[in-house]
VOTORGU-844357 format. One record per residue: residue number from 1; residue in one letter; chain; x, y, z of N, C-alpha, C in turn. Coordinates in nm, 4 decimals, padded with zeros to 6 digits. Example, Ala and Ser with C-alpha at 12.3 -4.5 7.8 and 13.67 -1.06 7.14 Angstrom:
2
<1; 'a'; 'A'; <01.3190; -00.5690; 00.7800>; <01.2300; -00.4500; 00.7800>; <01.3200; -00.3300; 00.7800>>
<2; 's'; 'A'; <01.2850; -00.2250; 00.7080>; <01.3670; -00.1060; 00.7140>; <01.2900; 00.0030; 00.7870>>
This chain:
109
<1; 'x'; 'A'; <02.9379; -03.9233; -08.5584>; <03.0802; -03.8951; -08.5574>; <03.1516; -04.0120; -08.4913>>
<2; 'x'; 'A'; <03.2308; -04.0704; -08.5333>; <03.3125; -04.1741; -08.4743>; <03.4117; -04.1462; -08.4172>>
<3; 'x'; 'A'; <03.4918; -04.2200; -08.3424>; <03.5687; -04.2048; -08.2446>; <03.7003; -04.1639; -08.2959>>
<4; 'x'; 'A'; <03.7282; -04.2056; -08.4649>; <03.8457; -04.1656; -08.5390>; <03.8964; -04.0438; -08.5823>>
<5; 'x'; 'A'; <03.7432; -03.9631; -08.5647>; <03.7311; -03.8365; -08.6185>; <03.7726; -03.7366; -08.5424>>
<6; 'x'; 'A'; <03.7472; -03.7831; -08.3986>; <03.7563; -03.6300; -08.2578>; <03.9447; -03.6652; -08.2780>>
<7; 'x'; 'A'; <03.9296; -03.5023; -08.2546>; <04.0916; -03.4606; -08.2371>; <04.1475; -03.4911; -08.0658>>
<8; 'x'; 'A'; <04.3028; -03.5260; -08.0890>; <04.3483; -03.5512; -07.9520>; <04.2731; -03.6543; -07.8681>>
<9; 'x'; 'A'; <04.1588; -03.7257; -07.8910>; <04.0984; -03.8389; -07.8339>; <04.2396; -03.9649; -07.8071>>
<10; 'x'; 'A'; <04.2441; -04.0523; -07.7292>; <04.3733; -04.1028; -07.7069>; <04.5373; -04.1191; -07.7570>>
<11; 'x'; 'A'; <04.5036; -03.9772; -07.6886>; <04.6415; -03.9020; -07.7858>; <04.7351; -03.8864; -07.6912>>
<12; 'x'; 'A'; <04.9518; -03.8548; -07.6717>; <04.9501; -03.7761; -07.5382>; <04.8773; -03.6358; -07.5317>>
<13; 'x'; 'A'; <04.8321; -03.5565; -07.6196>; <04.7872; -03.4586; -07.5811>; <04.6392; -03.4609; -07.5129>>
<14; 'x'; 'A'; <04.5627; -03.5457; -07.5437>; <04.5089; -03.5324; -07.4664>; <04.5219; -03.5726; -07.3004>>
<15; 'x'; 'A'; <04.6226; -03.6742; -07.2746>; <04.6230; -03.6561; -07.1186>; <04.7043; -03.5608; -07.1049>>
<16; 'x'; 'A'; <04.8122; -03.4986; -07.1708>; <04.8667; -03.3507; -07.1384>; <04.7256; -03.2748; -07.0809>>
<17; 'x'; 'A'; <04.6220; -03.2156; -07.1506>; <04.5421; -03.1503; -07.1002>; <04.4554; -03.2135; -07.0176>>
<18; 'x'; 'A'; <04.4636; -03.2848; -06.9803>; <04.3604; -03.3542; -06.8191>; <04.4527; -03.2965; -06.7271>>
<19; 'x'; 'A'; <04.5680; -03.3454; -06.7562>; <04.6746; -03.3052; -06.6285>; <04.7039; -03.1499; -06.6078>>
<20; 'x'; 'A'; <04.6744; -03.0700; -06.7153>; <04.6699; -02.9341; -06.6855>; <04.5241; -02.8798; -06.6701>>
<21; 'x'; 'A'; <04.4591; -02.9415; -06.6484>; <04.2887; -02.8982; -06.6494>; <04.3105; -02.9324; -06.4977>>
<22; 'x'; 'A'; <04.3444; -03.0766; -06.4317>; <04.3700; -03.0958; -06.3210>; <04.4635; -02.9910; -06.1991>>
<23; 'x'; 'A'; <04.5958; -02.9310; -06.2608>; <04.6466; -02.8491; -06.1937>; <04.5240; -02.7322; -06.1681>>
<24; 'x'; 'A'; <04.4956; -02.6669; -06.2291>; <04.3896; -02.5648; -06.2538>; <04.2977; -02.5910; -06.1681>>
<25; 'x'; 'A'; <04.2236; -02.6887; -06.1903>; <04.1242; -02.7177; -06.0691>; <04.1924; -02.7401; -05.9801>>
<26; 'x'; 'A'; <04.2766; -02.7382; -05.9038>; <04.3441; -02.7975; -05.7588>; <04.3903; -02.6553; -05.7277>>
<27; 'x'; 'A'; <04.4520; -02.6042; -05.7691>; <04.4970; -02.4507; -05.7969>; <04.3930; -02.3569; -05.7513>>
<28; 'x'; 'A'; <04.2918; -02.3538; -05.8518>; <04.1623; -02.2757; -05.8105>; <04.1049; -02.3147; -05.6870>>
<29; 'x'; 'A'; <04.1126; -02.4272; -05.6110>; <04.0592; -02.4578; -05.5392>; <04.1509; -02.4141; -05.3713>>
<30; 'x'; 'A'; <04.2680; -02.4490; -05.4241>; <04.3357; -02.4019; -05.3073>; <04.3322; -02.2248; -05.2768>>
<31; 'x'; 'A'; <04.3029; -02.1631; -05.4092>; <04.3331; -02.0472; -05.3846>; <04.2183; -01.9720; -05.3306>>
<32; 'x'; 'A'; <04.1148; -02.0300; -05.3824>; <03.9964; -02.0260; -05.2982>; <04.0067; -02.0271; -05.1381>>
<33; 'x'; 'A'; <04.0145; -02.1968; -05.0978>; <04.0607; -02.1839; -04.9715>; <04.1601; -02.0888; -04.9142>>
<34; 'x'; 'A'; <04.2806; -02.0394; -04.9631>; <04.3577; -01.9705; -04.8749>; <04.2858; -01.8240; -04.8497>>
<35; 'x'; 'A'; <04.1806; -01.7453; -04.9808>; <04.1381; -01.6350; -04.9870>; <04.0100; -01.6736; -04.8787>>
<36; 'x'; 'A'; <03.9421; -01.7570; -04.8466>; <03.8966; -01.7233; -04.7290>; <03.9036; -01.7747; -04.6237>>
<37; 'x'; 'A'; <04.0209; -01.7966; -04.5752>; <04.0927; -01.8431; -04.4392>; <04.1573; -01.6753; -04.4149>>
<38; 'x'; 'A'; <04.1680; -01.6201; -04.5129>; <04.2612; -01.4961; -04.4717>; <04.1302; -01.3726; -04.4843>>
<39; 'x'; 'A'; <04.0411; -01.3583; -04.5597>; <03.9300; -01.2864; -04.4994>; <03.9246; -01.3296; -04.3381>>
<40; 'x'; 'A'; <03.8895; -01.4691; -04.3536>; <03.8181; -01.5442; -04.1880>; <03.8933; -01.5038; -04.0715>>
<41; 'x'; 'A'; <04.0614; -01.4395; -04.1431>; <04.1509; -01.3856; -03.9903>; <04.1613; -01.2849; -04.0181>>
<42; 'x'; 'A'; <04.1027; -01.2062; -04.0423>; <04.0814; -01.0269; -04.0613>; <04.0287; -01.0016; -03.8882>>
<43; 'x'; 'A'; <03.9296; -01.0653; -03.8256>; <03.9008; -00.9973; -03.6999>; <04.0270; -00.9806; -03.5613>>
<44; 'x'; 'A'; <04.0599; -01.1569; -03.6407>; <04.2025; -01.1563; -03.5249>; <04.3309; -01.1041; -03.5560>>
<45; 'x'; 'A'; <04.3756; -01.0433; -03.7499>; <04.4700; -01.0008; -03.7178>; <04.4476; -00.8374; -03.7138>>
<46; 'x'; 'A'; <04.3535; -00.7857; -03.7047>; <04.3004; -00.6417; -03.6515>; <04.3106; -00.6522; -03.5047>>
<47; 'x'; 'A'; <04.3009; -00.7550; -03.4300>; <04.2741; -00.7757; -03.3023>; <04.3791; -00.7515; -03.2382>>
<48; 'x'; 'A'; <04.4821; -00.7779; -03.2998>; <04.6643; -00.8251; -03.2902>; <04.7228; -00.6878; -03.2798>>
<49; 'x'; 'A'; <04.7042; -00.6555; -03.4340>; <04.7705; -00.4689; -03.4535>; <04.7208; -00.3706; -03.3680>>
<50; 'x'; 'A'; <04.6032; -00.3796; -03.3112>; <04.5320; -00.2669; -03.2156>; <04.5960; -00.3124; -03.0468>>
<51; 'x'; 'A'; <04.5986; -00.4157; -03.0533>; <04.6639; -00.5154; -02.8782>; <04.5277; -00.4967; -02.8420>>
<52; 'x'; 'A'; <04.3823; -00.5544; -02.9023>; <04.2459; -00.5386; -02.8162>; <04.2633; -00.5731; -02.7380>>
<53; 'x'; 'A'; <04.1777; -00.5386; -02.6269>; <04.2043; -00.6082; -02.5113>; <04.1028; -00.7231; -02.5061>>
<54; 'x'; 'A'; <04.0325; -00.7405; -02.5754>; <03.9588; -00.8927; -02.5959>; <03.9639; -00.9521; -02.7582>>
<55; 'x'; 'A'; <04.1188; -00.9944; -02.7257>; <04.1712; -01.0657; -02.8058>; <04.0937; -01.2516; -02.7834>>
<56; 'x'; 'A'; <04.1180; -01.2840; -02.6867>; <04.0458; -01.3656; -02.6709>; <03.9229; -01.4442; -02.7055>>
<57; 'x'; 'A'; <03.8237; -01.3203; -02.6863>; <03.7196; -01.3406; -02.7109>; <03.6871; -01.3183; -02.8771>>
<58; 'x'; 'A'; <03.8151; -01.2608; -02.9341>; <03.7682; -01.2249; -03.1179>; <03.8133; -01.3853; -03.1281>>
<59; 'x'; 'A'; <03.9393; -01.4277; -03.1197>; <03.9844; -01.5124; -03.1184>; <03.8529; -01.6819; -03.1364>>
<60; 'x'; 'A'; <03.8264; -01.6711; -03.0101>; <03.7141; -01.7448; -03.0152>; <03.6046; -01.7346; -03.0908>>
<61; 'x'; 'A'; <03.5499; -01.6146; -03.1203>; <03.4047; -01.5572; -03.1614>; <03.4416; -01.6103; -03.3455>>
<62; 'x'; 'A'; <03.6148; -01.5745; -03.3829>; <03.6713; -01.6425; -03.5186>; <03.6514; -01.7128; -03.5560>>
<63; 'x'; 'A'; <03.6753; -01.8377; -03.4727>; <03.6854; -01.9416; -03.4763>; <03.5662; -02.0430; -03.4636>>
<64; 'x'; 'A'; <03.4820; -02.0234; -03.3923>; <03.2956; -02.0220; -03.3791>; <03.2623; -02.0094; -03.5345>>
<65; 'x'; 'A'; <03.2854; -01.8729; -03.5697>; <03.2438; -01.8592; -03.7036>; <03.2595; -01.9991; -03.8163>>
<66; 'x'; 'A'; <03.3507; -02.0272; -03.8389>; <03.3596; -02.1481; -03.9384>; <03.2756; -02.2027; -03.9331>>
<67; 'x'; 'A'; <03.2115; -02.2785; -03.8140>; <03.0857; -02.3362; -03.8282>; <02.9520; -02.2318; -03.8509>>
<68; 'x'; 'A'; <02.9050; -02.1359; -03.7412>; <02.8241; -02.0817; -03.7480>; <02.8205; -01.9076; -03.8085>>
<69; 'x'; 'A'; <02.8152; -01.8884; -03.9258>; <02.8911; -01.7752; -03.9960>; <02.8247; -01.6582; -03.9331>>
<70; 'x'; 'A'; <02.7118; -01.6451; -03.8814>; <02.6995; -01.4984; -03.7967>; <02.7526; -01.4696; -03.6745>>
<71; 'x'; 'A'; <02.8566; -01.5876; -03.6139>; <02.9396; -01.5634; -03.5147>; <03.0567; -01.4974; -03.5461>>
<72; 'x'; 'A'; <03.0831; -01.5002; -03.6734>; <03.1842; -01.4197; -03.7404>; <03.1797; -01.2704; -03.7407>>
<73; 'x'; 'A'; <03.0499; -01.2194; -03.8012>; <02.9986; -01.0947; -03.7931>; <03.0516; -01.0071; -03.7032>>
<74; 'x'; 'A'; <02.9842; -01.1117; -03.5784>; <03.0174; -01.0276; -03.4404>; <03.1602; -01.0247; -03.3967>>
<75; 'x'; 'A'; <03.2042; -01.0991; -03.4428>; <03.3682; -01.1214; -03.4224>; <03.4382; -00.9892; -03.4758>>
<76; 'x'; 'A'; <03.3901; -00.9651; -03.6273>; <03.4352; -00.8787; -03.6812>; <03.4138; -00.7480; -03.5759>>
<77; 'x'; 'A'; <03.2703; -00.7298; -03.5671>; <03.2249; -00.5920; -03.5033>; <03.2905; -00.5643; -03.3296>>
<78; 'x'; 'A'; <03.3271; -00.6953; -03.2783>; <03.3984; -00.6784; -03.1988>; <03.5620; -00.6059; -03.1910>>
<79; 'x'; 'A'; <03.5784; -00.6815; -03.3120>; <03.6998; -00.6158; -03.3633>; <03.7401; -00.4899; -03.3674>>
<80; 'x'; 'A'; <03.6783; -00.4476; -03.4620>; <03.6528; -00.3337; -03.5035>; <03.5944; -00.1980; -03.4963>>
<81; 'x'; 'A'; <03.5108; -00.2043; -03.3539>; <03.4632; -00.1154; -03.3314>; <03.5234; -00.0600; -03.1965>>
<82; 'x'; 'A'; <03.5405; 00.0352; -03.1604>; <03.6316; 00.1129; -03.0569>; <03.5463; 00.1363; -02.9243>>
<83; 'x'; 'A'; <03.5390; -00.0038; -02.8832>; <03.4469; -00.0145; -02.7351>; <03.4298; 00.1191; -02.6401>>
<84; 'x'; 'A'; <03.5524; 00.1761; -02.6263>; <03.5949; 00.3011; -02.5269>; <03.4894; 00.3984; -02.5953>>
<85; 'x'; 'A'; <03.5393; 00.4065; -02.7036>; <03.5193; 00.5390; -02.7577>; <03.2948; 00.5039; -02.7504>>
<86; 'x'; 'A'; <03.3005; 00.3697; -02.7783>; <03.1343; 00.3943; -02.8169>; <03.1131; 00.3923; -02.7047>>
<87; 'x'; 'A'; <03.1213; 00.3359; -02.5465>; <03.0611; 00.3290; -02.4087>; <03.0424; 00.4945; -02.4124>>
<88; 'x'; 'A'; <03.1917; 00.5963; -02.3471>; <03.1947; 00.6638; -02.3640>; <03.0951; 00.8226; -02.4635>>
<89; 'x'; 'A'; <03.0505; 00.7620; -02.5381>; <02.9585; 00.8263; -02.6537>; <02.8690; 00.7692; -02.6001>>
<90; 'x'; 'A'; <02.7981; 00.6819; -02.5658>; <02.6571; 00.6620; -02.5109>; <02.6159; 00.6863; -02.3575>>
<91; 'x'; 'A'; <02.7380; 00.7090; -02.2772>; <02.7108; 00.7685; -02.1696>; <02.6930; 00.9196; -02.1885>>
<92; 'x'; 'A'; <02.7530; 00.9587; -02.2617>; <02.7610; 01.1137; -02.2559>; <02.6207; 01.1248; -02.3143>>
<93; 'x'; 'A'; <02.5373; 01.0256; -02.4024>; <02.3989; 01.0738; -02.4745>; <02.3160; 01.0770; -02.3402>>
<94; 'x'; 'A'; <02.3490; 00.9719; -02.2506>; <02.3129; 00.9326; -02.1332>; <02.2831; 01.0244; -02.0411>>
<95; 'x'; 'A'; <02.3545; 01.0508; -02.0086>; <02.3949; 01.2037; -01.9525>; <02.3616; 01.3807; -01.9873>>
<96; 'x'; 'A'; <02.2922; 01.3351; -02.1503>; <02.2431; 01.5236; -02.1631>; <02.1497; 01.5156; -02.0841>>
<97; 'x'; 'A'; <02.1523; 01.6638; -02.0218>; <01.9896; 01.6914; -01.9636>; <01.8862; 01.7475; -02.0613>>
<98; 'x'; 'A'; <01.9576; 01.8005; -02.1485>; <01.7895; 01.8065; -02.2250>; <01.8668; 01.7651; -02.4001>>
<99; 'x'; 'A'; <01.7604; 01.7301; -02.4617>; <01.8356; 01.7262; -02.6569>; <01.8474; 01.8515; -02.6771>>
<100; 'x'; 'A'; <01.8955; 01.8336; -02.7787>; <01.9661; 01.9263; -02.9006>; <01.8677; 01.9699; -02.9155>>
<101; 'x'; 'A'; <01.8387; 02.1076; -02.9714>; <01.7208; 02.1933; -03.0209>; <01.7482; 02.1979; -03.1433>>
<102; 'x'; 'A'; <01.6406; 02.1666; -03.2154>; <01.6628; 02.1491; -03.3632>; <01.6752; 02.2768; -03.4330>>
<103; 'x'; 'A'; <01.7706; 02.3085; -03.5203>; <01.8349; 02.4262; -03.5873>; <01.7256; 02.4780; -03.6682>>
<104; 'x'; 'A'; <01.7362; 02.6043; -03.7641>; <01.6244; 02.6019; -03.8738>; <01.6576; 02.5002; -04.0162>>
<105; 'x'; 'A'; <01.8270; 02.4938; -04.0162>; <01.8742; 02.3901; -04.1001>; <01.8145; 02.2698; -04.1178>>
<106; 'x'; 'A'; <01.7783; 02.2241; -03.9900>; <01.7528; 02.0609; -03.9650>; <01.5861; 02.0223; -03.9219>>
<107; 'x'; 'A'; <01.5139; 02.1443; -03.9309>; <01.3573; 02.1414; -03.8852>; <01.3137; 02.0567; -04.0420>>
<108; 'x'; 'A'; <01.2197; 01.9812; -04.0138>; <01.1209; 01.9149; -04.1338>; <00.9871; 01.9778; -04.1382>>
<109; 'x'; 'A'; <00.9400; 01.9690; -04.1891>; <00.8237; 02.0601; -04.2708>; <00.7336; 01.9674; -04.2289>>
């Protein structure tokens, strides 16, 4: 096939479509980036709406993440999990004097 034959080969249409193949890729790419910069501040802006009180430390633990991504994790779980309420719940497990007696519902065979 010779070079006379391909369609749009040094044509304007063909740099029309480089230059819109180009937007597209720059486009996709940014939108990429912005979709996970805004996952990546999910711990701190949960951190924000609740007033955690270790804002700080999500803050940081966020920001850690970019480089090392299971610092993120914990960032998140810091976030997100209701410190009071779980201390609280594990002292009180802390604290039964004897377990739960298993029901006939909940006995295994």
């Amino acid at each position: 096939m010779s070079l006379l034959s391909m369609p749009f080969v040094d044509t304007s249409v063909d740099t029309t479509l480089h230059v819109i193949a180009t937007f597209v890729m720059v486009g996709t790419i940014a939108a990429l980036a912005y979709g996970f910069w805004k996952i990546h501040e999910l711990p701190i802006n949960k951190a924000h709406r609740e007033q955690h009180q270790q804002l700080g430390l999500i803050t940081m633990l966020t920001w850690i993440g970019f480089i090392w991504h299971w610092v993120w994790v914990l960032a998140v779980c810091v976030a997100f999990v209701d410190s009071e309420k779980a201390l609280r719940r594990v002292r009180d497990i802390w604290r039964e004097k004897e377990p739960p007696q298993p029901t006939e519902d909940n006995k295994h065979a």
